[in-house]
N, C-alpha and C positions, 0 to 999 in steps of 0.2 A: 849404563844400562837403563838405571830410573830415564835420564834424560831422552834418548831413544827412543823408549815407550809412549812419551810422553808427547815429540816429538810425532811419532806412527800417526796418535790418537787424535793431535790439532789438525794433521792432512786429512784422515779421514772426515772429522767432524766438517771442517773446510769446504770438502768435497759434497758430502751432503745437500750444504746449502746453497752451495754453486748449483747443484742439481734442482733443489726444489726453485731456486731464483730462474733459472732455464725453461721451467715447466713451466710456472708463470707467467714469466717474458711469455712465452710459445702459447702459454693459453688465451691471454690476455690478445697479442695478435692474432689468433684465431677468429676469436670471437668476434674482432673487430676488423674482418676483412672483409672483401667484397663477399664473399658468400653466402651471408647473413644478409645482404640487403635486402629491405623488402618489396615484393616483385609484385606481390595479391593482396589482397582484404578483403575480408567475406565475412557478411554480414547474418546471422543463425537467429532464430526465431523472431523477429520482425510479422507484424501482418498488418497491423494500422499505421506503425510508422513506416515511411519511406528509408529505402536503403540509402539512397540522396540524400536524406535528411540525417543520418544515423553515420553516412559520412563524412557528413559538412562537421557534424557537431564534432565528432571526433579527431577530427584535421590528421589523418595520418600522412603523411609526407612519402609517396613513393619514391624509392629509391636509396633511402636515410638506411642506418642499421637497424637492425629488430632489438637488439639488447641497447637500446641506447634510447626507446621509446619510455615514457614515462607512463607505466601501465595505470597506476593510479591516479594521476591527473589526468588522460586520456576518460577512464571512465567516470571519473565526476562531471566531463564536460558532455558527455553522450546522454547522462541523466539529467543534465538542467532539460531535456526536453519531457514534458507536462506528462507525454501518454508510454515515458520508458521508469520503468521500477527499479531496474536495477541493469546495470550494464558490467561484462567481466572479457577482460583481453585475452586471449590466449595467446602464444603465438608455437605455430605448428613448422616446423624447419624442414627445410633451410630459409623457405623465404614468405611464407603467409602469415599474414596475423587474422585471427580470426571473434570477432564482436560478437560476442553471446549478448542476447538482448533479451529482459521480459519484460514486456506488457504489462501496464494496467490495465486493470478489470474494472468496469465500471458497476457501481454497488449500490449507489442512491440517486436519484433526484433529488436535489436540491432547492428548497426555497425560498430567498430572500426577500422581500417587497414584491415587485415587479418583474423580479430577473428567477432564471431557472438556469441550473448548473450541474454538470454531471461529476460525481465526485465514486473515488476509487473507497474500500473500506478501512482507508485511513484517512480520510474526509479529503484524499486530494485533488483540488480542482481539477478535472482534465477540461471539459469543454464545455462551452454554453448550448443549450437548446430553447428553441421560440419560445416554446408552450410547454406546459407539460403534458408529459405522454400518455394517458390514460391507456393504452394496450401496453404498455412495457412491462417486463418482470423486474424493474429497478424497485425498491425502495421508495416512498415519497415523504421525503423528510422537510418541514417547514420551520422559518425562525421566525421569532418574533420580530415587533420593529425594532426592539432595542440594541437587536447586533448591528454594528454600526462598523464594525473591521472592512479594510478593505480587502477586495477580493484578488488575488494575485495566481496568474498561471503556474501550476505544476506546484502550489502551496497550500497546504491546509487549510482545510473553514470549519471555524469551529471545533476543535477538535474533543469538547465534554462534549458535547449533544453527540457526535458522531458515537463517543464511548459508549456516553448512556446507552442511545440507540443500539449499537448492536447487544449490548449487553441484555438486554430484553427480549430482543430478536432471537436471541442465541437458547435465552432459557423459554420460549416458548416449546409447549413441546405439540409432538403430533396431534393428541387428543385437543390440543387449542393451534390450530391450525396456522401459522405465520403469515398466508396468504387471507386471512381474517381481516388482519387490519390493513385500513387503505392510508392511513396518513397517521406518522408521530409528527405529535408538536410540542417543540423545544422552547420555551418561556427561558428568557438567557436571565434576567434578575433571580428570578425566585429557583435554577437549577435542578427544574424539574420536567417531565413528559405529561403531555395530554394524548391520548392515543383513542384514534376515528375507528370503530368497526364499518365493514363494509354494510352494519343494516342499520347504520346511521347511531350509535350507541356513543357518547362520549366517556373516555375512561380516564376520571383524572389520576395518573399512574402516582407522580410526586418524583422521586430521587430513586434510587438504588435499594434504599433501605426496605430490607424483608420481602426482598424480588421474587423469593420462591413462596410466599406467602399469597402476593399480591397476584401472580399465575395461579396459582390454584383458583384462587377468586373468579380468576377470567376463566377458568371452565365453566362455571356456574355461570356466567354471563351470557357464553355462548349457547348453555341447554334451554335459558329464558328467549335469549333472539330466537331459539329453532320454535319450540312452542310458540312464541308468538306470532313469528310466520306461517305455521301450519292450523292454527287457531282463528284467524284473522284478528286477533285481539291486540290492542297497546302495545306496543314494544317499551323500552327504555329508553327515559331520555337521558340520565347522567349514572355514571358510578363514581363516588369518592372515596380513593385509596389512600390517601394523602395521608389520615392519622393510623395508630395503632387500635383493634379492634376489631368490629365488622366494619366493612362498607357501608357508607350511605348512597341508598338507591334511592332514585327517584323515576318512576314510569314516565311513560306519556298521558 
Protein backbone atom coordinates (compact mmCIF):
# COMPACT_ATOMS: atom_id res chain seq x y z
CA UNK A 1 0.00 0.00 0.00
CA UNK A 2 3.02 2.48 1.45
CA UNK A 3 4.61 1.54 -1.89
CA UNK A 4 1.62 2.47 -4.19
CA UNK A 5 1.31 5.67 -2.54
CA UNK A 6 4.62 6.43 -2.86
CA UNK A 7 4.77 5.19 -6.33
CA UNK A 8 1.04 7.72 -7.07
CA UNK A 9 3.12 10.53 -5.57
CA UNK A 10 6.78 10.30 -7.94
CA UNK A 11 4.22 10.29 -11.15
CA UNK A 12 2.55 13.03 -10.14
CA UNK A 13 5.71 15.10 -8.79
CA UNK A 14 7.21 13.69 -12.34
CA UNK A 15 4.38 15.12 -14.12
CA UNK A 16 4.59 18.52 -12.73
CA UNK A 17 7.98 19.09 -13.92
CA UNK A 18 7.44 17.66 -17.19
CA UNK A 19 4.78 20.38 -17.23
CA UNK A 20 6.73 23.27 -15.95
CA UNK A 21 9.95 22.06 -18.55
CA UNK A 22 6.91 22.22 -21.44
CA UNK A 23 6.05 25.72 -20.44
CA UNK A 24 9.46 26.76 -20.72
CA UNK A 25 10.52 24.97 -23.81
CA UNK A 26 7.05 26.77 -25.12
CA UNK A 27 7.93 30.04 -23.57
CA UNK A 28 11.41 30.31 -24.28
CA UNK A 29 10.40 29.44 -28.19
CA UNK A 30 7.91 32.03 -28.10
CA UNK A 31 9.93 34.60 -27.21
CA UNK A 32 12.43 33.76 -29.66
CA UNK A 33 10.32 33.51 -32.85
CA UNK A 34 9.85 35.42 -35.65
CA UNK A 35 7.15 37.43 -34.05
CA UNK A 36 9.17 39.43 -31.89
CA UNK A 37 11.46 40.66 -34.63
CA UNK A 38 11.94 44.04 -34.78
CA UNK A 39 10.15 45.70 -37.52
CA UNK A 40 10.35 49.93 -36.13
CA UNK A 41 12.34 52.10 -33.82
CA UNK A 42 11.16 55.22 -32.77
CA UNK A 43 12.92 57.75 -31.53
CA UNK A 44 10.72 60.04 -28.37
CA UNK A 45 11.99 63.30 -27.31
CA UNK A 46 14.81 64.32 -29.53
CA UNK A 47 14.95 68.10 -30.67
CA UNK A 48 18.67 69.02 -31.03
CA UNK A 49 19.79 65.60 -31.72
CA UNK A 50 19.10 64.00 -35.03
CA UNK A 51 17.02 60.91 -35.05
CA UNK A 52 20.00 59.79 -37.71
CA UNK A 53 22.20 60.38 -35.15
CA UNK A 54 20.41 58.67 -32.12
CA UNK A 55 20.22 55.85 -34.69
CA UNK A 56 23.60 55.35 -35.73
CA UNK A 57 24.63 55.51 -32.08
CA UNK A 58 22.43 52.96 -31.07
CA UNK A 59 22.99 50.45 -33.96
CA UNK A 60 19.80 48.55 -33.60
CA UNK A 61 19.75 45.79 -36.23
CA UNK A 62 16.43 45.54 -38.06
CA UNK A 63 15.07 42.45 -38.16
CA UNK A 64 17.25 40.73 -34.98
CA UNK A 65 14.84 39.60 -32.03
CA UNK A 66 13.58 42.32 -29.44
CA UNK A 67 14.48 40.25 -26.33
CA UNK A 68 17.75 39.39 -27.54
CA UNK A 69 18.88 43.25 -27.72
CA UNK A 70 21.04 44.32 -25.10
CA UNK A 71 18.93 47.20 -23.53
CA UNK A 72 21.83 48.50 -21.47
CA UNK A 73 24.71 48.61 -23.73
CA UNK A 74 22.42 49.83 -26.42
CA UNK A 75 21.77 52.92 -24.10
CA UNK A 76 25.18 53.76 -22.90
CA UNK A 77 26.11 53.94 -26.58
CA UNK A 78 23.23 56.40 -27.47
CA UNK A 79 24.60 58.61 -24.37
CA UNK A 80 28.44 58.72 -25.50
CA UNK A 81 26.58 61.53 -27.70
CA UNK A 82 27.69 65.15 -25.85
CA UNK A 83 23.96 66.82 -26.13
CA UNK A 84 21.86 63.26 -24.81
CA UNK A 85 21.59 62.94 -20.82
CA UNK A 86 20.19 60.03 -20.65
CA UNK A 87 18.80 57.60 -23.04
CA UNK A 88 16.08 54.37 -21.94
CA UNK A 89 14.90 51.47 -24.36
CA UNK A 90 11.69 50.40 -24.29
CA UNK A 91 10.42 47.95 -26.39
CA UNK A 92 6.52 48.01 -27.19
CA UNK A 93 5.28 44.52 -28.87
CA UNK A 94 5.30 42.69 -31.02
CA UNK A 95 7.69 44.36 -32.86
CA UNK A 96 8.86 48.21 -32.03
CA UNK A 97 11.64 49.27 -29.80
CA UNK A 98 11.22 52.63 -28.84
CA UNK A 99 14.45 55.33 -27.60
CA UNK A 100 13.30 57.69 -24.98
CA UNK A 101 15.86 60.37 -25.26
CA UNK A 102 16.59 63.53 -22.87
CA UNK A 103 18.48 66.35 -23.72
CA UNK A 104 20.80 68.44 -22.28
CA UNK A 105 20.09 71.72 -21.31
CA UNK A 106 22.57 74.24 -21.73
CA UNK A 107 23.29 76.17 -18.25
CA UNK A 108 26.65 78.13 -18.55
CA UNK A 109 29.07 79.67 -20.71
CA UNK A 110 32.09 78.68 -20.28
CA UNK A 111 35.56 80.32 -20.10
CA UNK A 112 38.82 79.20 -20.64
CA UNK A 113 41.79 81.33 -22.13
CA UNK A 114 40.70 82.08 -25.45
CA UNK A 115 37.93 79.34 -26.08
CA UNK A 116 34.13 79.62 -24.89
CA UNK A 117 32.03 76.50 -24.30
CA UNK A 118 28.53 75.59 -23.63
CA UNK A 119 28.30 73.36 -20.66
CA UNK A 120 24.96 71.60 -19.23
CA UNK A 121 24.59 72.13 -15.04
CA UNK A 122 26.79 69.36 -14.49
CA UNK A 123 29.62 71.22 -16.13
CA UNK A 124 29.13 69.01 -19.45
CA UNK A 125 30.75 70.08 -22.38
CA UNK A 126 28.14 70.07 -25.00
CA UNK A 127 29.51 72.68 -27.69
CA UNK A 128 31.94 75.30 -28.47
CA UNK A 129 30.71 78.91 -29.27
CA UNK A 130 32.98 81.88 -31.14
CA UNK A 131 32.40 84.51 -28.69
CA UNK A 132 30.74 84.90 -25.89
CA UNK A 133 27.14 85.73 -25.91
CA UNK A 134 26.28 88.84 -24.25
CA UNK A 135 22.22 88.58 -25.05
CA UNK A 136 22.04 85.00 -23.75
CA UNK A 137 20.35 83.85 -20.50
CA UNK A 138 23.27 81.21 -19.99
CA UNK A 139 25.43 81.69 -16.98
CA UNK A 140 29.04 83.34 -17.64
CA UNK A 141 31.34 81.35 -15.78
CA UNK A 142 35.33 82.10 -16.30
CA UNK A 143 38.59 79.99 -15.19
CA UNK A 144 41.54 81.13 -14.49
CA UNK A 145 44.91 80.36 -16.37
CA UNK A 146 45.79 77.65 -14.13
CA UNK A 147 43.04 74.95 -15.37
CA UNK A 148 45.07 73.39 -17.72
CA UNK A 149 42.64 69.96 -18.08
CA UNK A 150 41.90 68.99 -21.35
CA UNK A 151 38.74 69.72 -22.79
CA UNK A 152 36.72 66.54 -23.98
CA UNK A 153 33.30 66.34 -25.70
CA UNK A 154 30.20 65.25 -23.76
CA UNK A 155 32.78 65.40 -20.48
CA UNK A 156 32.91 67.49 -17.50
CA UNK A 157 35.07 70.79 -17.03
CA UNK A 158 35.81 71.57 -14.01
CA UNK A 159 33.40 70.05 -12.12
CA UNK A 160 34.25 72.29 -8.24
CA UNK A 161 33.67 75.63 -9.93
CA UNK A 162 30.67 74.37 -11.61
CA UNK A 163 29.59 73.16 -7.87
CA UNK A 164 30.62 76.05 -6.29
CA UNK A 165 28.84 78.04 -8.91
CA UNK A 166 25.64 76.76 -8.76
CA UNK A 167 25.74 76.60 -5.14
CA UNK A 168 25.65 80.36 -4.88
CA UNK A 169 23.43 80.79 -7.80
CA UNK A 170 21.05 78.66 -6.05
CA UNK A 171 21.08 80.54 -2.52
CA UNK A 172 20.78 83.79 -4.19
CA UNK A 173 17.47 84.74 -3.31
CA UNK A 174 14.88 87.15 -5.00
CA UNK A 175 15.40 90.20 -3.01
CA UNK A 176 19.38 89.72 -4.59
CA UNK A 177 18.33 89.24 -7.90
CA UNK A 178 20.49 86.27 -9.80
CA UNK A 179 20.45 88.16 -12.92
CA UNK A 180 22.57 90.72 -10.85
CA UNK A 181 25.68 89.12 -11.48
CA UNK A 182 27.26 89.09 -15.11
CA UNK A 183 30.29 86.91 -14.48
CA UNK A 184 31.57 84.23 -11.55
CA UNK A 185 35.23 83.70 -11.59
CA UNK A 186 36.72 80.60 -10.50
CA UNK A 187 40.56 81.08 -9.22
CA UNK A 188 41.29 76.85 -9.57
CA UNK A 189 44.52 77.16 -6.80
CA UNK A 190 43.19 79.09 -4.09
CA UNK A 191 39.24 77.19 -4.72
CA UNK A 192 37.46 80.18 -4.49
CA UNK A 193 34.70 82.73 -6.50
CA UNK A 194 35.13 86.26 -7.61
CA UNK A 195 31.73 87.35 -8.52
CA UNK A 196 31.19 90.66 -11.33
CA UNK A 197 27.94 92.74 -10.53
CA UNK A 198 26.37 94.10 -13.57
CA UNK A 199 27.25 97.82 -12.05
CA UNK A 200 30.76 96.83 -12.31
CA UNK A 201 31.20 95.82 -8.22
CA UNK A 202 33.77 93.17 -7.66
CA UNK A 203 32.82 90.59 -4.95
CA UNK A 204 35.53 88.64 -3.67
CA UNK A 205 33.01 85.70 -2.56
CA UNK A 206 36.13 82.90 -1.24
CA UNK A 207 34.64 79.23 -0.87
CA UNK A 208 31.40 77.88 0.27
CA UNK A 209 32.08 78.70 3.85
CA UNK A 210 29.05 80.82 5.63
CA UNK A 211 27.33 81.09 2.04
CA UNK A 212 24.19 82.43 3.68
CA UNK A 213 26.16 84.93 5.56
CA UNK A 214 28.02 86.04 2.78
CA UNK A 215 24.21 86.63 0.67
CA UNK A 216 22.84 88.54 3.10
CA UNK A 217 25.97 90.90 2.75
CA UNK A 218 25.13 91.07 -1.11
CA UNK A 219 21.86 92.61 -0.25
CA UNK A 220 23.55 95.45 1.27
CA UNK A 221 25.67 95.67 -1.84
CA UNK A 222 23.05 95.86 -4.12
CA UNK A 223 20.88 98.77 -1.91
CA UNK A 224 24.68 100.79 -2.09
CA UNK A 225 24.95 100.11 -6.23
CA UNK A 226 21.05 101.38 -6.31
CA UNK A 227 21.86 104.55 -4.38
CA UNK A 228 24.79 105.05 -6.03
CA UNK A 229 23.10 105.05 -9.38
CA UNK A 230 20.33 107.24 -8.57
CA UNK A 231 22.74 109.63 -6.65
CA UNK A 232 25.28 110.06 -9.32
CA UNK A 233 27.74 109.45 -6.61
CA UNK A 234 30.84 106.61 -6.41
CA UNK A 235 29.83 103.38 -6.69
CA UNK A 236 32.05 100.29 -5.21
CA UNK A 237 35.06 99.24 -6.28
CA UNK A 238 35.64 95.75 -4.36
CA UNK A 239 33.86 93.84 -1.45
CA UNK A 240 35.99 91.26 0.53
CA UNK A 241 34.07 88.27 1.81
CA UNK A 242 37.03 86.01 2.09
CA UNK A 243 37.48 86.20 5.99
CA UNK A 244 35.07 85.93 9.02
CA UNK A 245 33.60 89.23 10.09
CA UNK A 246 32.25 92.31 8.19
CA UNK A 247 33.36 92.79 4.75
CA UNK A 248 35.97 94.93 3.61
CA UNK A 249 34.70 97.69 1.23
CA UNK A 250 36.26 99.74 -0.68
CA UNK A 251 34.40 102.63 -2.89
CA UNK A 252 35.53 104.09 -5.98
Amino acid sequence: MKEKRKSKKSRKVFSWILFFMVCIGGGYLFLHSDFFLIENVEVIGNQRVSTDAILNLGDIEIGSNMFLLDKQLTEKKIELHQLVKSAEIKRKLPSTIEIHVQEREAWAQLMIGDRCVVVDDMGVYMENVPYVLNDSDLLLISLDDAYQEPLNLGQPVCPEAIEMVKAVYQALTPEFCQEEISEYHYQTQEDMLILYTLAGTEIRFGNLDRIDVKVGYMKEIQKKEQEAQETGTGGILYVDMRFEGMPSIKDL
